[in-house]
N, C-alpha and C positions, 0 to 999 in steps of 0.2 A: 504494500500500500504506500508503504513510504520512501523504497527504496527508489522506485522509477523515477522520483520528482527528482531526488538527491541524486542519482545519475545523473541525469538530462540536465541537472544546473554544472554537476563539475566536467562534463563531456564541453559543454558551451563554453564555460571561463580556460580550459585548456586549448582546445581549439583557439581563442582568443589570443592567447597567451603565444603559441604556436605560429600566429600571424603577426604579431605586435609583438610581442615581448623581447623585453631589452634581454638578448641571451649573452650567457657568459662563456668561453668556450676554452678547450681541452689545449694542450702544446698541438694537438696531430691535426686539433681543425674540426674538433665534434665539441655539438650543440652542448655543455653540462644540463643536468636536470635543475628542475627549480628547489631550491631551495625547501629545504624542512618548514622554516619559518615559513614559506610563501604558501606550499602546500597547506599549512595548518589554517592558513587565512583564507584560503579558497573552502576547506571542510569546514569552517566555523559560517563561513557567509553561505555556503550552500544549504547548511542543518539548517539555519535561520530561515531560511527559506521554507520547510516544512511546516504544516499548521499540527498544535500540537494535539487537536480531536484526530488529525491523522495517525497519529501515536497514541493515541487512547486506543483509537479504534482497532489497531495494529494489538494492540496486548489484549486485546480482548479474543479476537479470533486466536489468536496463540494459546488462548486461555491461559494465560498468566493468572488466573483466578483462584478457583476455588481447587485443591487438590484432590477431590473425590469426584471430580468431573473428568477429570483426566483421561484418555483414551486410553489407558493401559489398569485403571479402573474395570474398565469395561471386556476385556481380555479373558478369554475361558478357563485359561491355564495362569496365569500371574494374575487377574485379577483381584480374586479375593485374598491371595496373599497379601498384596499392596496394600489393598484396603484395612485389612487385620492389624496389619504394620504402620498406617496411617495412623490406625486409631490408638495405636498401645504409643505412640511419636508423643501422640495428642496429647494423651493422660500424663506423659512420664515427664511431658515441659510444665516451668515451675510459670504459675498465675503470675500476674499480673499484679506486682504491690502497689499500693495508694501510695505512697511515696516516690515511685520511679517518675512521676510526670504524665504519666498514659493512662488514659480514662478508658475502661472498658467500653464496647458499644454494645445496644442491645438490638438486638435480632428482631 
C-alpha cells in the first residue's frame, strides 16, 4: 500500500539527480554514488510523502493486531498449539501496576 508511492517518489528524485546532479567522480572517470547523507535526505522526503492512514491501513491488513487472529491460529496442525501457548504467554506476563504510568483499557 505504501510501498509503490515511496518507490515512485525515490525512482523520480534519482532519475532527477541522474540528469542534474552535480556528480562527483572516481581517478578512472566513473560517476561516484551519492552520498549517505544525500541518500538519507531523499528516504526522509520520500517517507514524508506517505499519508500516515496509508500506514495504518498497511498494519492493519498485516494484522499487526490482535494475536489470536493470526493465520497460523487458524492452522490444523500448529494451531491450537499457538493458541495454548498464547494463552499460558498471556497468564504468565506480570499486570499492569498503577504506578508504571499505563492505564489499563477496558474492553
Amino acid at each position: 500500500m505504501w510501498f509503490k508511492p515511496l518507490k515512485t517518489h525515490l525512482t523520480e528524485v534519482i532519475r532527477q539527480w541522474k540528469q542534474n546532479g552535480r556528480f562527483q567522480y572516481t581517478r578512472t572517470g566513473k560517476v561516484r554514488p551519492p552520498s549517505a547523507a544525500q541518500m538519507a535526505e531523499w528516504f526522509v522526503a520520500a517517507w514524508n510523502t506517505i499519508d500516515a492512514d496509508c500506514i495504518r491501513k498497511s498494519f492493519q491488513v498485516s494484522f499487526l493486531g490482535n494475536d489470536e487472529e493470526l493465520l497460523i491460529g487458524r492452522h490444523t496442525t500448529y494451531g491450537p498449539r499457538f493458541l495454548v501457548n498464547l494463552v499460558q504467554e498471556t497468564i504468565t506476563q506480570d499486570p499492569v501496576s498503577e504506578d508504571s504510568g499505563v492505564s489499563e483499557i477496558d474492553e
